[in-house]
N, C-alpha and C positions, 0 to 999 in steps of 0.2 A: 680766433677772435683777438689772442694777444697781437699778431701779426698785426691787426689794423689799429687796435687803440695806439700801437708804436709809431706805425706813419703817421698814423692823426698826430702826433706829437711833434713828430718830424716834419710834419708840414706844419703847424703852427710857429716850431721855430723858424722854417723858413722864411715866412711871412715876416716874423719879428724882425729877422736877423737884416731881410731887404729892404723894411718899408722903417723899421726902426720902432714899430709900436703893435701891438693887436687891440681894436678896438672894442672887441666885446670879452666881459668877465668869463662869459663859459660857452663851448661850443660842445655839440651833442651830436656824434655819429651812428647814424641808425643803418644798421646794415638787417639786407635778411641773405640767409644762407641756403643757396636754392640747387637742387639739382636737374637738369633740365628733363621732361619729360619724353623730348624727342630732339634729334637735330634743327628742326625746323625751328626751337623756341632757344631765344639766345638770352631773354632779359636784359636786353642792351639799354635801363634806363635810370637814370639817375638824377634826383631832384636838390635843389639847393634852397635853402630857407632861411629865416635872418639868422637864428642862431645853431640848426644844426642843418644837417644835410640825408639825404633818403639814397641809401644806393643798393647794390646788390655784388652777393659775390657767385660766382657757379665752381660749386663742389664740388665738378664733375674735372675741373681742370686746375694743375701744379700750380698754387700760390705762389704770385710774385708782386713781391713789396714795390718794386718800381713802379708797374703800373698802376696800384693806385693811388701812389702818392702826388704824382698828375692829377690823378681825378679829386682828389679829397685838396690839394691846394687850389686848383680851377675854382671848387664849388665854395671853395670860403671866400677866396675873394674878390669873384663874382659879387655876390654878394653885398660887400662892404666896400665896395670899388677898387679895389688893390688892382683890378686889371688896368 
């Protein structure tokens, strides 16, 4: 869990650092921690919201901060139009 509240940080800098402003007070990441029940279930889905974001991690595989710090800067500024 500390691994994503750090990217979420990390990508909120980045947002600032590019566009030069974050336009909402607080953003809220909802993760749920899931291990899959078979190969066949991958949880490949992730939701973006105005102020926070719905995604998923799988326990089942080596945490890496890179990739989602992609997905958690995509879903913010998606969002707020940074794209």
């Amino acid at each position: 869990m500390e691994g994503i509240g750090n990217t979420g940080l990390l990508s909120l800098q980045k947002l600032a650092d590019y566009f030069g402003y974050i336009p909402m007070p607080h953003y809220t990441l909802v993760y749920e921690f899931l291990k899959p029940i078979s190969e066949r279930h991958d949880y490949g889905f992730n939701m973006e919201h105005l102020n926070s974001m719905t995604a998923h991690r799988d326990i089942s595989q080596e945490y890496n901060p890179n990739r989602d710090l992609g997905t958690i800067i995509h879903h913010i500024g998606t969002i707020h139009g940074f794209h």
